[in-house]
C-alpha positions as CSV (number, residue, x, y, z in Angstrom):
1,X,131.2,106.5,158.7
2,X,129.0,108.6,156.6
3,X,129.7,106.5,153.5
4,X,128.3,103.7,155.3
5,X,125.3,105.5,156.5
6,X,124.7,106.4,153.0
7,X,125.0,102.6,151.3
8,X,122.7,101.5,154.8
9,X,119.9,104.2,153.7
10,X,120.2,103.4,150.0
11,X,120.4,99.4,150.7
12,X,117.3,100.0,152.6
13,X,115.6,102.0,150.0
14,X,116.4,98.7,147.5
15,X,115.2,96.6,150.2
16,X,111.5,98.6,150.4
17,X,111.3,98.4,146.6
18,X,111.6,95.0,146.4
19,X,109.3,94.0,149.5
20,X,106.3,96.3,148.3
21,X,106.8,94.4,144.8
22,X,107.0,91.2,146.4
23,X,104.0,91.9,148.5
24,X,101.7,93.1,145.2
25,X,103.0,89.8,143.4
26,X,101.9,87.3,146.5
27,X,99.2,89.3,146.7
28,X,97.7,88.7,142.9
29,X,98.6,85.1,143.6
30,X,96.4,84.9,146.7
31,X,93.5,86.7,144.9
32,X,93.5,84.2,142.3
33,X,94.1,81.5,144.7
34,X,90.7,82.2,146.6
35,X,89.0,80.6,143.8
36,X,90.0,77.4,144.4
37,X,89.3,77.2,148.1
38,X,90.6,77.6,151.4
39,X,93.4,75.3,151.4
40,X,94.5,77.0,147.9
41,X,94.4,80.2,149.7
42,X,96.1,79.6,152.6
43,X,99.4,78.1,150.7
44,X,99.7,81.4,149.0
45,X,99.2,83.1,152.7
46,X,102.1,80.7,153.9
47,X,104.4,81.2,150.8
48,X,103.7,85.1,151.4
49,X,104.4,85.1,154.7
50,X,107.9,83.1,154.1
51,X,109.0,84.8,151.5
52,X,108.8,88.1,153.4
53,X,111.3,87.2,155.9
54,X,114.0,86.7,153.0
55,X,117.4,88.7,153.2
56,X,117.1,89.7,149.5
57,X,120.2,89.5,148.6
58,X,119.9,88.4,144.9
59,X,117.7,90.9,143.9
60,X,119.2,94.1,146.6
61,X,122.8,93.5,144.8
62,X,120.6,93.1,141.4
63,X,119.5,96.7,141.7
64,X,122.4,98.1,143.0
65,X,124.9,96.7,140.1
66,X,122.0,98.1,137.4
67,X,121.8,101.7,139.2
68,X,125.6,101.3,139.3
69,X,125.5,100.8,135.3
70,X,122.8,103.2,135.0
71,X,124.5,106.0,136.5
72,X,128.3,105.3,135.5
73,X,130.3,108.7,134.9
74,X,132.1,106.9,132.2
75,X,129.3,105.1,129.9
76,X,131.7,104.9,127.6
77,X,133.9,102.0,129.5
78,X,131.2,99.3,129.2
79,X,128.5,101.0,126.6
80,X,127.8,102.6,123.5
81,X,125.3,105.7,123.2
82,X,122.6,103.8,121.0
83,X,122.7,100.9,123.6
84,X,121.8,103.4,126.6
85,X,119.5,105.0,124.8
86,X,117.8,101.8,123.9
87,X,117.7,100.5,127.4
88,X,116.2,103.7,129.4
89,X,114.0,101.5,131.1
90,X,111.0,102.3,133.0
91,X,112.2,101.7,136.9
92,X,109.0,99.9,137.5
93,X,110.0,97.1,134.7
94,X,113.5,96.8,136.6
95,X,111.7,96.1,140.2
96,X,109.7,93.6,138.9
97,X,113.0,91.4,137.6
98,X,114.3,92.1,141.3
99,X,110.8,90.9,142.8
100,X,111.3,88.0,139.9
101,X,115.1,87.1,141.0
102,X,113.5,86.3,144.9
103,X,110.7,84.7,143.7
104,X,113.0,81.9,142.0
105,X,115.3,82.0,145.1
106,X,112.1,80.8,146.8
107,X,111.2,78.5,144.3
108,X,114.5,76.8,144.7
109,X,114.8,76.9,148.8
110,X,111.0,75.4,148.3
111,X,112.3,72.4,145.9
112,X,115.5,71.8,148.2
113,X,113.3,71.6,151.3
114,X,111.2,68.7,149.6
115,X,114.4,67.0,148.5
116,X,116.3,67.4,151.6
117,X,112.9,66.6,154.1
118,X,113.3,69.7,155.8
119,X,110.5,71.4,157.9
120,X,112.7,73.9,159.4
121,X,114.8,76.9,157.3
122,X,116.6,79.3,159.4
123,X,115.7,77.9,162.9
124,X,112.1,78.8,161.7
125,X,109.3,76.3,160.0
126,X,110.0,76.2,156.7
127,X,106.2,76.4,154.0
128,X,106.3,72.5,154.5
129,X,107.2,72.8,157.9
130,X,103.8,75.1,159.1
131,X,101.8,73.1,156.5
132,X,102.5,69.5,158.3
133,X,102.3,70.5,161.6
134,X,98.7,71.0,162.7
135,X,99.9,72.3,165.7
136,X,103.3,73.2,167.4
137,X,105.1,70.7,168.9
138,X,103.2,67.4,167.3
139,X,104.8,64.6,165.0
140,X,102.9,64.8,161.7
141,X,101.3,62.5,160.2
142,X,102.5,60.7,156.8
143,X,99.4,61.7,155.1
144,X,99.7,65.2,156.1
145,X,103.3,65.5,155.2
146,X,102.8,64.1,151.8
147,X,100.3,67.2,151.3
148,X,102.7,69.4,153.1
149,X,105.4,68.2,150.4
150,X,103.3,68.2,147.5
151,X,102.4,72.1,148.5
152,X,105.7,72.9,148.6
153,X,106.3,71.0,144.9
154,X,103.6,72.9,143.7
155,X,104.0,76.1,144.9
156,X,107.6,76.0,143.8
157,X,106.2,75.1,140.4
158,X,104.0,77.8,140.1
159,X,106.7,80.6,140.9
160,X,109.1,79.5,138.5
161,X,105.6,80.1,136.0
162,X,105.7,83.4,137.3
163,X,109.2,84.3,137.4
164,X,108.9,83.6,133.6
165,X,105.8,85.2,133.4
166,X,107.4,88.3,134.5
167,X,110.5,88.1,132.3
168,X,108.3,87.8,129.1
169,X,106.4,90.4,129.9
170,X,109.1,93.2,130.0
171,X,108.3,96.3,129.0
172,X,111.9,96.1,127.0
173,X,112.8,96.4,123.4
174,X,112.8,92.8,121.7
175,X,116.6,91.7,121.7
176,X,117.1,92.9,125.5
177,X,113.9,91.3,126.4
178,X,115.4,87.7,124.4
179,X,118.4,88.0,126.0
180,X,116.6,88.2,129.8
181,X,114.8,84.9,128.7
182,X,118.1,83.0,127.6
183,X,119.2,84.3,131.2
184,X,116.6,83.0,133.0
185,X,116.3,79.8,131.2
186,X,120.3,79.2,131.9
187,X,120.4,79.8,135.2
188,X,117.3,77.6,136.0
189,X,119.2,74.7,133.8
190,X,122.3,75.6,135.8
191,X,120.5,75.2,138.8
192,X,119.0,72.3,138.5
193,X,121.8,70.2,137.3
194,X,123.8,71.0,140.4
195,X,120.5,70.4,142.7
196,X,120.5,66.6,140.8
197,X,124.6,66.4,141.5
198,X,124.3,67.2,145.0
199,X,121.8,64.8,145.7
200,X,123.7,61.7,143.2
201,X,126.6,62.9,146.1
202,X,124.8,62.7,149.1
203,X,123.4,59.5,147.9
204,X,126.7,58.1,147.0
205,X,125.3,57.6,143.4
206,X,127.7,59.9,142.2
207,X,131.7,59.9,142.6
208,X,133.0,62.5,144.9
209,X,135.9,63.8,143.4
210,X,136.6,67.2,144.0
211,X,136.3,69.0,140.4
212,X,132.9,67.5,140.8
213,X,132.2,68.7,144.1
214,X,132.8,72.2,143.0
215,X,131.7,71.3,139.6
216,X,128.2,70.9,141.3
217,X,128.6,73.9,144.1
218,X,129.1,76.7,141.4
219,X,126.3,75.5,139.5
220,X,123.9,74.9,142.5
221,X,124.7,78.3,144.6
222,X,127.2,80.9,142.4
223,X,125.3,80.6,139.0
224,X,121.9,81.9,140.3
225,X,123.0,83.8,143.6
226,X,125.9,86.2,142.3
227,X,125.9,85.0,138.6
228,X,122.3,85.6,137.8
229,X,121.5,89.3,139.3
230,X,124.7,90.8,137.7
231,X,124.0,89.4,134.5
232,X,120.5,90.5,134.7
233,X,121.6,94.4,135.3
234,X,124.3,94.8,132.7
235,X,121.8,93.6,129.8
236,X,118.8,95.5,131.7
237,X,121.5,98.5,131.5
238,X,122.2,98.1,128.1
239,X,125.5,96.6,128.9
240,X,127.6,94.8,126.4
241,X,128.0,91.0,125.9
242,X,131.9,91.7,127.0
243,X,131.0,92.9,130.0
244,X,127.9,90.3,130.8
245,X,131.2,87.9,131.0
246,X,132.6,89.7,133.4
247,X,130.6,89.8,135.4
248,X,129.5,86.7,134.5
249,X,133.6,85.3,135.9
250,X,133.5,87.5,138.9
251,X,129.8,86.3,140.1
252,X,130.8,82.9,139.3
253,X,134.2,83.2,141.9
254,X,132.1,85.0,144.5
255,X,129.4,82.8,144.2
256,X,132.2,79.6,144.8
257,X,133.5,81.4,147.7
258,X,129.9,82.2,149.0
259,X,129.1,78.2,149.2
260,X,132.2,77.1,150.3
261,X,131.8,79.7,153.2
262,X,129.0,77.9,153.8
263,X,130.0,74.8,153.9
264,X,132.4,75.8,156.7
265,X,129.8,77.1,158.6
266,X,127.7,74.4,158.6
267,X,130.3,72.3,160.3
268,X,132.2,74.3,162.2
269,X,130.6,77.6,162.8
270,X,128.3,78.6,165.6
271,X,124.8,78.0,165.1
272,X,123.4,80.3,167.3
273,X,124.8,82.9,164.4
274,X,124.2,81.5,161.2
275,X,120.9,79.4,162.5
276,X,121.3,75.8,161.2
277,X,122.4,72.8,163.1
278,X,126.1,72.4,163.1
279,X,125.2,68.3,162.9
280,X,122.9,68.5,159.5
281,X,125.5,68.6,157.4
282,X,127.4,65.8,158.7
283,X,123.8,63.6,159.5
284,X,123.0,63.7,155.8
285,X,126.5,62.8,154.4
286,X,127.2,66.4,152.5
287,X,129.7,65.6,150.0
288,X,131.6,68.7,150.4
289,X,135.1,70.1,149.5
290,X,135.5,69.7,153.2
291,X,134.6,65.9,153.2
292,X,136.7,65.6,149.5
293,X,139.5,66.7,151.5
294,X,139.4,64.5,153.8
295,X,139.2,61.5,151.8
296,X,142.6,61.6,151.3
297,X,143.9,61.8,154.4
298,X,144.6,59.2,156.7
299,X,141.6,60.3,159.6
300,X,139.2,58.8,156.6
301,X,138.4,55.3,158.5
302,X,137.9,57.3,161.6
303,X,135.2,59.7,160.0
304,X,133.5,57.3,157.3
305,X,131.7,55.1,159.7
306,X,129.2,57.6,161.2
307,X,129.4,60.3,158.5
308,X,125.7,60.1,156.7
309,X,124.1,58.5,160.1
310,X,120.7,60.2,160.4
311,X,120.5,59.6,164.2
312,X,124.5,60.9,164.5
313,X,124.8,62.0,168.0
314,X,126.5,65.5,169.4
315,X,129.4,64.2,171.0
316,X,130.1,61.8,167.6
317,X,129.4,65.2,165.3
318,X,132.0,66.7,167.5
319,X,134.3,63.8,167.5
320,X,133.8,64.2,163.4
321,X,134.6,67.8,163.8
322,X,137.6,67.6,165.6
323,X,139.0,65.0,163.2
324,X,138.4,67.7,160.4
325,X,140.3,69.7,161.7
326,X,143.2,68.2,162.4
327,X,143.6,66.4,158.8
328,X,143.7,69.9,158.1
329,X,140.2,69.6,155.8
330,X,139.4,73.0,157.4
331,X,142.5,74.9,156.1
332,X,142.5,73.4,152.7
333,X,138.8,74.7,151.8
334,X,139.6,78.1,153.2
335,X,142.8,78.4,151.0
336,X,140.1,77.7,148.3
337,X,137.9,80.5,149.5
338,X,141.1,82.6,149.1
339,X,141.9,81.4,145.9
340,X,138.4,82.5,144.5
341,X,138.4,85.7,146.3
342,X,142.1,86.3,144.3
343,X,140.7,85.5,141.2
344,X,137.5,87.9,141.7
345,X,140.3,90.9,142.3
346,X,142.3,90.0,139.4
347,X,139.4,90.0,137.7
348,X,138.4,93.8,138.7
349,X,141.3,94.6,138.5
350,X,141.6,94.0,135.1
351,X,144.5,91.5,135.5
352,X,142.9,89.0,133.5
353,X,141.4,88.5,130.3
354,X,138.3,90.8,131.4
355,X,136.0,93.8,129.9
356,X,136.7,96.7,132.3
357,X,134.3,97.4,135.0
358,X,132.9,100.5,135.3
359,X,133.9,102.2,138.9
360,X,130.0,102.3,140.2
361,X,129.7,98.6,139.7
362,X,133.1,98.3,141.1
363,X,132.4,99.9,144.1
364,X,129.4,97.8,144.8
365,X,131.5,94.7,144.0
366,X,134.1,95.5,146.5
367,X,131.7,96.6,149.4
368,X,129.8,92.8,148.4
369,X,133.3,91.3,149.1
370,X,134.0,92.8,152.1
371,X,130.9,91.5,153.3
372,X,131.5,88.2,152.4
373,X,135.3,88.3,154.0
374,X,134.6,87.2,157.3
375,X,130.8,86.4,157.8
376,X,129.4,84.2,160.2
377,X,126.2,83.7,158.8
């Protein structure tokens, strides 16, 4: 029990560093903003409102892997002594990459929203959401959510300037601060080429075979979400290359498992828990592992026909649902949550082809885990 008190007071230490950051960042972004007028301004004030109810995840396990690193008994496993000493980094410069890591989370949930027409994120108005609706309640108009979209375009645009912004800036010696760039400019790539996959799937503009499916889900969701932040603390650490790719293979399996989790949820969890419609998924056609699975099974003609339908109905979603399950769709992507989940603890383990991981960072990668095993939202 006290173990747990202590990672709930330290997680919620993390947590305060990274909101007073965030808050100074949106801040300077609404100062400037001023200048160019009301409207201007009051994006910023929406964007800083939104992105204070975040869970910051990315950038909470971002700290905790680098003070993991930071503070390993046994450097020696996953550093040399002229690499420490080169990256004793002021711990301002390391808050600012967490505040960084959210702020292209946001720019990204911003950018989906637009693609996917969403007003609503979380059972809460999304930015695009409170910008078209002039009041609660009312339909809004085409012209209003054309400037509701283009705010959220912009503003997305914008962040991803100062997410680099803050990278180049680092207060780092010169190879450590190159090597944060490459970083960043990978995982936005990454990104971005499974954000275009997903929507060629959706679309049906895109064949939706499975290698592709998970092709475009480890890009879209592991390489920035788990990938990204543990990356980011073993070169901010003065880790070595070895162990970047580690951690690189273990983010990359969690970050599969995380998605696919999802995907479950969407469909068949409750969404009184994890806060989205059980029927979006299935309204816009989601080409998931779920749907890939089905495919080849014979309750295919019976799903097809209304699978995509914007106006599907409860009682056809749970029809849909039902017919998931029983082809067995709902087993098969869990055995491939387990299957990623095996491969992370060979990984730790040291089982595979991997640098060893220090016992800190080891710790904090287990209790992440254990976390995910299970969730409901």
């Amino acid at each position: 029990m006290s173990a747990t008190i202590s990672t709930d007071v330290r997680r919620s230490r993390l947590r305060l560093e990274v909101e007073q950051e965030l808050e100074a960042l949106f801040s300077r972004q609404q100062t400037t903003a001023q200048a160019y007028g009301p409207e201007f301004s009051h994006l910023w004030a929406v964007a800083s409102e939104q992105v204070a109810g975040g869970k910051l995840v990315r950038p909470i396990l971002f700290l905790e892997a680098h003070d993991a690193l930071r503070w390993a008994t046994e450097p020696s496993e996953a550093f040399g002594e002229a690499a420490l000493a080169q990256a004793n980094i002021d711990r301002a410069e390391v808050v600012k990459i967490a505040a960084a890591i959210e702020a292209l989370h946001f720019t990204f949930l911003l950018h989906d929203d637009v693609i996917d027409g969403d007003l609503v994120r979380r059972g809460q108005l999304n930015l695009i959401g409170d910008l078209a609706l002039a009041s609660p309640g009312t339909e809004p108009s085409r012209q209003r959510m054309h400037w509701a979209q283009t705010g959220g375009i912009l503003a997305g645009d914008l962040l991803l300037s100062v997410t680099h912004q803050i990278f180049a800036r680092l207060d780092v010696p010169a190879d450590i601060r190159i090597r944060m760039l490459d970083l960043l400019e990978h995982t936005i790539v990454e990104s971005t080429a499974g954000e275009f996959a997903d929507v060629g799937l959706s679309d049906g503009l895109v064949a939706p075979d499975l290698n592709t499916v998970l092709a475009m889900t480890r890009r879209k969701t592991a390489s920035y979400t788990f990938e990204f932040p543990l990356r980011a603390a073993v070169i901010l650490a003065g880790g070595s290359s070895e162990l970047e790719h580690t951690l690189s293979a273990a983010g990359s399996h969690l970050g599969l498992a995380y998605q696919l989790q999802d995907d479950l949820l969407s469909v068949f969890g409750d969404p009184e828990i994890h806060g989205k419609d059980s029927c979006t998924d299935l309204r816009e056609g989601k080409q998931t592992a779920i749907i890939c699975y089905a495919r080849m099974t014979s309750a295919w003609p019976s799903i097809e026909p209304d699978l995509g339908d914007p106006e599907l109905s409860a009682s056809t979603a749970a029809y849909i649902r039902s017919r998931l399950r029983d082809c067995g769709a709902e087993r098969f992507v869990e055995s491939l949550i387990d299957e990623q989940l095996t491969a992370f603890y060979e990984l730790l383990a040291g089982r595979r082809d991997s640098h060893q991981v220090p016992s800190g960072l080891r710790a904090v990668l287990l209790d992440l885990v254990g976390r995910l095993e299970g969730r409901q939202a």
